[in-house]
N, C-alpha and C positions, 0 to 999 in steps of 0.2 A: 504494500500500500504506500502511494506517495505521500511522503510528506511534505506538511502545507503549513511552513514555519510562516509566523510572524500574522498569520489570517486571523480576520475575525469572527468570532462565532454570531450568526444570527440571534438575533433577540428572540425568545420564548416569549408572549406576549398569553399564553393559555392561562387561567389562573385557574381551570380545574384541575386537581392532581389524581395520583395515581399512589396504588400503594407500592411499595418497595419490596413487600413481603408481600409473595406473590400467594402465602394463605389467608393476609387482612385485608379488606374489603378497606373501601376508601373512607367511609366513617370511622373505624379501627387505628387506624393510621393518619390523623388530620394533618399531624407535623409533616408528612412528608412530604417534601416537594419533587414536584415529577422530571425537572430540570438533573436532580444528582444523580437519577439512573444514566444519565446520558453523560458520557464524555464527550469533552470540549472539541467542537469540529469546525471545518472551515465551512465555509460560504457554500462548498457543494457538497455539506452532505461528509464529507472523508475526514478523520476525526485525526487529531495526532496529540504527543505528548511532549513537551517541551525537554530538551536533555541536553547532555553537553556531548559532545561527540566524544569525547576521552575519558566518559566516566565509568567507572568501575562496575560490577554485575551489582544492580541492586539485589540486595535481602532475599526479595522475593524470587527471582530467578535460582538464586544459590540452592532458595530452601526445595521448590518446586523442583529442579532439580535431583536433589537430595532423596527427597518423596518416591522421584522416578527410579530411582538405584535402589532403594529399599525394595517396593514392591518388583523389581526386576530378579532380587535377590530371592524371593518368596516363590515367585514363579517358578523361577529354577530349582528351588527346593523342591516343588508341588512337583515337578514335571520335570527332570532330570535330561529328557532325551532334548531339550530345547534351548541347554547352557550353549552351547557354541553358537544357538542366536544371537539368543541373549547378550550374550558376550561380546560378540561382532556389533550388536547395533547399540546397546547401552551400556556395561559394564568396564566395555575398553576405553570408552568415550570420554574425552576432558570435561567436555563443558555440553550443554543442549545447543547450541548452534553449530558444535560440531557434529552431534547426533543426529540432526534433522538434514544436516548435509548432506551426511552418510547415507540415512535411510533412503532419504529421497532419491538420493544419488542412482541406489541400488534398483530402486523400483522402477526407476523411470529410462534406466540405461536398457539399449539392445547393442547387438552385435557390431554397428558401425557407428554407434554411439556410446565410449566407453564410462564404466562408470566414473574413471579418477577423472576425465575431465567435465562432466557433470559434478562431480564433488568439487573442484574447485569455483565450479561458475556459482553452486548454492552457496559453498563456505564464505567467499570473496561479498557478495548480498548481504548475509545474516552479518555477519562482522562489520561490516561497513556501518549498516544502517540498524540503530539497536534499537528503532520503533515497530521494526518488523518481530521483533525477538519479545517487544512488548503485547502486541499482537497477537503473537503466538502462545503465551503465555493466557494471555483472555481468554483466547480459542481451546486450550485445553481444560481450564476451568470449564468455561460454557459449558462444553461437551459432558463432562464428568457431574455437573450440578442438574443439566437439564434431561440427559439420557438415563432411563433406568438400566438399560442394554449396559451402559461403561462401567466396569468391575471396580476400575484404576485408569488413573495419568497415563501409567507405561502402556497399557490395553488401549485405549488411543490413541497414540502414538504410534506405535505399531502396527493395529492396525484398523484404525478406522478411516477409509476412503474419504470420506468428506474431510476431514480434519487434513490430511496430508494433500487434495486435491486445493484445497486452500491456502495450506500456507506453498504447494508451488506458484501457485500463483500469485501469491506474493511477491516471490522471486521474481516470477515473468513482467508483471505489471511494475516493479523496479525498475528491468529492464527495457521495457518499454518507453519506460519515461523517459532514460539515457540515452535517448537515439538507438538504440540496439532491438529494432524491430523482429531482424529475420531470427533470431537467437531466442526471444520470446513468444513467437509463433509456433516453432519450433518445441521449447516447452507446452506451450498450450495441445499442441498436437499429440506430444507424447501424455499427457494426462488425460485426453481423450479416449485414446488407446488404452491407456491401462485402466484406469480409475474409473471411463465409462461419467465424466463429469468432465462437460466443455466451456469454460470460462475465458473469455476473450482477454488476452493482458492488457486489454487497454479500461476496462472496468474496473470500478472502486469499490473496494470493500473496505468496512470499519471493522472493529473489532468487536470482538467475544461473540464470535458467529456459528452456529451450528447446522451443519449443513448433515441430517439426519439421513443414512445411507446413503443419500445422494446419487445413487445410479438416475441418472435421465437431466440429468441438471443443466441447462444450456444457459448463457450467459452471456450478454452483448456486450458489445463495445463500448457503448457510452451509459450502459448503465451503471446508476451509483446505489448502494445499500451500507446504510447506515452502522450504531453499533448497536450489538444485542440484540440481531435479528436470527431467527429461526426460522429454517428452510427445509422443508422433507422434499420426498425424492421426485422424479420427472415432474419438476419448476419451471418453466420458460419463462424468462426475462428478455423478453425480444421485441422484434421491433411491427409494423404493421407488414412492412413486407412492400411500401411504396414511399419509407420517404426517406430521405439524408441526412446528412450533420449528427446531428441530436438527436435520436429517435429511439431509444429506448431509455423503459423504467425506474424513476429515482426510490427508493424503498428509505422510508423512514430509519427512527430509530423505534427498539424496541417489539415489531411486528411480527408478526406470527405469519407463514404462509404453509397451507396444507398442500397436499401431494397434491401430483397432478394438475396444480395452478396453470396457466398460462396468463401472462401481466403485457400487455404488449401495447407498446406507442411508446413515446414520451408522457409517459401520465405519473403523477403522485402520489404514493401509497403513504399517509400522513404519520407521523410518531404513534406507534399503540396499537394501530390497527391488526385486524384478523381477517384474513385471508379463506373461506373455508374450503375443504379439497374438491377438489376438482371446478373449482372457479372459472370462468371466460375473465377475463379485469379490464377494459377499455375506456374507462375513463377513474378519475382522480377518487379517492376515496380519502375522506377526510380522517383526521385524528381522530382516533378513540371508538371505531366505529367495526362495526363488521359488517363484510361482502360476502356475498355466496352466490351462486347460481350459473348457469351461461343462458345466455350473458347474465353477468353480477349485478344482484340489489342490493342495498344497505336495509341491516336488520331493522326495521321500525320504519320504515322509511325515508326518500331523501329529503323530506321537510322537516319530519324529525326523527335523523337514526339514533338509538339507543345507544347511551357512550358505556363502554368499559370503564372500569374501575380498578384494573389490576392488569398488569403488562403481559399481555399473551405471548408475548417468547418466552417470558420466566415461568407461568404458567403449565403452557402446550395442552391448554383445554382445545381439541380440537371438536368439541359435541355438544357443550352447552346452548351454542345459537338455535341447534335445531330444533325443538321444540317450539323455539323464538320465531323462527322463519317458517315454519305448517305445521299445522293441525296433521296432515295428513303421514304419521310414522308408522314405520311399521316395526 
């Protein structure tokens, strides 16, 4: 994800809030303000964190980290035949940016693509740029607080496909940004192939993202998604299919999108919102609200949809709207 020093963040002008505790209802929770689930972003949506380019691993890395080793250690007790994985991708490993190098490295390498110079092209990225390391670090909390499937950190890391098809793309949309288009293409290519999740590097993503299985996941070019969004599997973020520049989906912060979505144009999917699966989404859906259908309505309707009161990606109630939206269940 590019960083976007020195920008200012839009003003939140909402004064309804939201809870934090994705089990307290908005009355439960009055202090909270809906502005602190969000980290600080730029003007479009891509969120960054102020650092010194020379400063040392913070705390949190060290200990996450640390975390990783332990349960890698556990594993290999549990499961013996699995040490010389283990070992190769975490326990030989200095640091987690060089872990993530590695792995990736290994996943995404073929025969005319070897893995040491893939290991250099991730290692040379993550070391450079320690917002991406920060990033990364969201992304595997997310994963670990929102998935009941995630055991452990090291579990995925290892291996959950969304979580790795992400942060290569990190990578790539780095590269992208540096003029080094064919070489990010290139990655995007190979993550299609293996991971079966196609993310153009020229799209923006925030942090603490969870992209749930992720097989089917396509992703445009100009689309931007915020942080702490939640994503299950065949998503389309695309575009109408007739127009240029700008043309695909800005995704809020906070949003929930169920399977099988398709979000297509330049349209606004607002801070909070829900998404439900198998959606058509063609036009803007405001803050707080939830769409369903093809083509998608707003639950309550659009004079007056019913707002959310608690963050559906920290949530992942994907079923309470229905009842909201027909009579007619079976």
């Amino acid at each position: 994800m590019a960083a976007c020093m020195g920008a200012s963040r839009t003003a939140i002008t909402e004064t309804n809030t939201l809870s934090c505790d994705p089990n307290k209802s908005q009355v439960e929770d009055q202090t909270y303000n809906y502005v602190k689930f969000c980290l600080h972003s730029c003007a479009d949506r891509v969120s960054y964190v102020p650092f010194c380019p020379d400063r040392s691993k913070t705390m949190d890395e060290v200990d996450l980290w640390r975390k990783m080793q332990e349960e890698a250690r556990y594993d290999v007790e549990q499961e013996p035949v699995l040490s010389n994985y283990y070992y190769n991708s975490i326990l030989s490993q200095g640091s987690l940016e060089r872990a993530l190098a590695n792995h990736l490295s290994m996943k995404l390498s073929n025969s005319s693509l070897p893995s040491g110079t893939l290991f250099d092209v991730f290692q040379g990225v993550v070391v450079e740029d320690k917002e991406i390391m920060m990033a990364v670090m969201d992304d595997l909390r997310a994963v670990k607080e929102r998935d009941p499937a995630c055991v452990s950190y090291v579990h995925c890391f290892l291996n959950f496909k969304g979580f790795l098809a992400c942060q290569a793309h990190r990578v790539a949309h780095k590269l992208w940004s540096q003029g080094r288009k064919v070489l990010a293409l290139l990655i995007q290519n190979r993550v299609s192939e293996v991971f079966a999740v196609d993310i153009h590097p020229g799209a923006k993503i925030g942090r603490g993202i969870l992209f749930d299985h992720a097989t089917g996941v396509v992703i445009g070019e100009t689309a931007v998604i915020g942080n702490n969004v939640s994503i299950l599997h065949n998503v389309t973020l695309g575009g109408t299919g007739k127009a240029c520049g700008d043309r695909h989906p800005k995704i809020g912060d906070g949003v929930l999108i169920g399977a099988g979505t398709c979000i297509l144009g330049n349209i606004r999917i607002g801070d909070g919102a829900k998404i439900g699966a198998g959606s058509v989404v063609l036009k803007d859906v405001p803050a707080r609200t939830t769409a369903v259908g093809n083509p998608a309505r707003l639950i309550g309707g659009k004079d007056n949809p019913i707002k959310l009161d608690k963050i559906p990606s920290l949530t992942m109630d994907h079923t309470s709207h229905i009842s909201e939206w027909s009579d007619y269940v079976i």
